[in-house]
C-alpha positions in Angstrom: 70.9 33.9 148.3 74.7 34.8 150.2 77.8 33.8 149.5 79.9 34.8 151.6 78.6 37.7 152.2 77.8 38.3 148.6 75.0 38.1 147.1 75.1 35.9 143.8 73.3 38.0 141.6 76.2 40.8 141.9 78.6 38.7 140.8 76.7 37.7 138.0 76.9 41.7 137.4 80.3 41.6 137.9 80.9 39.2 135.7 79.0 40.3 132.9 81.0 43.6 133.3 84.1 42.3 131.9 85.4 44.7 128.9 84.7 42.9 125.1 88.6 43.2 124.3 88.9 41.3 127.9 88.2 38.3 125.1 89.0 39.5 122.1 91.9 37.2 119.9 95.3 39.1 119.1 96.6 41.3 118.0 93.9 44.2 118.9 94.4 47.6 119.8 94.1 49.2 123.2 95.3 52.5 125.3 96.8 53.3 128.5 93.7 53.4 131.0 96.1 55.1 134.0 98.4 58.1 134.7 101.3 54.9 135.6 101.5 51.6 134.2 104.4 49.3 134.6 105.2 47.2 131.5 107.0 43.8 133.4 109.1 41.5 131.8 106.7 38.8 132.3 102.9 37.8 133.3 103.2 38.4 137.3 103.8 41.4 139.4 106.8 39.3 140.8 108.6 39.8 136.9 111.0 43.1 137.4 109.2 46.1 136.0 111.1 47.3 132.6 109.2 50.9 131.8 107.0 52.8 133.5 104.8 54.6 131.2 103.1 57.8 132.3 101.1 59.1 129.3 97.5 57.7 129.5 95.9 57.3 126.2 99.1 56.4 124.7 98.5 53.3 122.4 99.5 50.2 122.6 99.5 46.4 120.3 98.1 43.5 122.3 100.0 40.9 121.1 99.3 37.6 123.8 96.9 37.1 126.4 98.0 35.4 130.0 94.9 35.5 132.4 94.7 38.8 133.3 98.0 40.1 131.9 98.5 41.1 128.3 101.7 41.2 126.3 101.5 44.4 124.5 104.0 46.3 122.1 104.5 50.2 122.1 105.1 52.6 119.9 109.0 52.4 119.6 108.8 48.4 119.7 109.1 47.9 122.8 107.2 44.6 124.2 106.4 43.5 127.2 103.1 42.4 130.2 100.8 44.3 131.5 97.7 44.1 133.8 94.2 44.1 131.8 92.7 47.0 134.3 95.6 49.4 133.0 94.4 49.1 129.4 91.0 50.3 127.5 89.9 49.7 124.2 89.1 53.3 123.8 91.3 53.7 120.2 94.2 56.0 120.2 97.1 56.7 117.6 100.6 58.4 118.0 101.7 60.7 115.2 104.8 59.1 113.4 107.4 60.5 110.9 107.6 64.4 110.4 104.9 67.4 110.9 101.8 66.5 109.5 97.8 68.1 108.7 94.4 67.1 109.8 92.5 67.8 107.4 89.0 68.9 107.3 88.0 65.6 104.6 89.8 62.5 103.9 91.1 63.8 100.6 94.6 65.1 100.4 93.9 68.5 98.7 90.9 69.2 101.7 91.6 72.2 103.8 94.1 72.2 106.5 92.8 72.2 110.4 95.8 71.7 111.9 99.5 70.9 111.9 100.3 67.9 114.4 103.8 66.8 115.4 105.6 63.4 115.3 104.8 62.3 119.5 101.1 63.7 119.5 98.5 61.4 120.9 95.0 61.5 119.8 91.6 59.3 119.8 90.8 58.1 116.3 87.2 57.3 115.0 86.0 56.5 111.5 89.0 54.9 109.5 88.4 54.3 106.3 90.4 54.5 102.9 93.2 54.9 104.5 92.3 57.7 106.4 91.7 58.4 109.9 89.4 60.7 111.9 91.6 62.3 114.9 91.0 64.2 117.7 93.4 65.9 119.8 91.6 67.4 122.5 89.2 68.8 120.4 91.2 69.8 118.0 90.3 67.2 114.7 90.4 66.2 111.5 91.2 63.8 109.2 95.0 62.1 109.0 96.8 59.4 106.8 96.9 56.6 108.5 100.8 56.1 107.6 101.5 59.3 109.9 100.2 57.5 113.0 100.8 54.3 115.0 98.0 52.9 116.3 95.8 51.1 113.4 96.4 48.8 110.6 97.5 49.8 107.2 94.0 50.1 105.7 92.0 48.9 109.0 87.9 50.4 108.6 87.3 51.3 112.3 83.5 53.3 113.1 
């Protein structure tokens, strides 16, 4: 069958193609998505655009939902909308504080991989006791989770 010149059972695809966080309750975690994202002062393109962030995978608190706009905080506290497509749920964190290790275990005495700065962005996987697994481009191990911004103070995440 057509409708308007689509046939329904694409847009039954589409539909079911929505991202999981698209319904998810805040707060949740999400990343940058894009090269350039505007963060607006409110739920509309017609709101004046207050940053423009150009660092994908940069992380970022979803803190509201509005249709398709989400009112997100970043890193330095900084809150404001922006448009669902310009976000994933891929996780990232932002190191915090001073230098810090990644470690090759989640213990504090395990072997040192690498030294990572307070600004770096990385993908994090397998949270747990207060420990997080992340990777900067390929470059892992495991960090505190009080170094980075991007989980919850003792969130599990696989």
């Amino acid at each position: 069958m057509r409708l308007g010149g689509w046939i329904v059972p694409g847009i039954v695809a589409l539909a079911l193609a929505v991202p999981a966080f698209a319904q998810r309750k805040p707060p949740y975690w999400v990343s940058i998505d894009v090269d350039k994202a505007h963060l607006r002062s409110g739920p509309g393109r017609n709101y004046p655009a207050s940053w423009l962030y150009k660092r994908r995978d940069l992380p970022l608190k979803v803190l509201d939902i509005y249709g398709e706009w989400r009112k997100v905080e970043d890193p330095g506290g900084t809150q404001g909308w922006m448009l669902r497509n310009f976000l994933d749920e891929r996780r990232t964190a932002i190191v915090v504080g001073t230098v810090t290790e990644l470690r090759s275990a989640p213990q504090p005495d395990a072997h040192i991989n690498w030294r990572v700065e307070p600004g770096v962005v990385g993908r994090i996987s397998k949270c747990a006791s207060n420990w997080c697994r992340f990777d900067v481009g390929g470059r892992a191990g495991y960090i505190e989770q009080s170094h980075i911004w991007g989980v919850e103070p003792g969130e599990v995440v696989d």
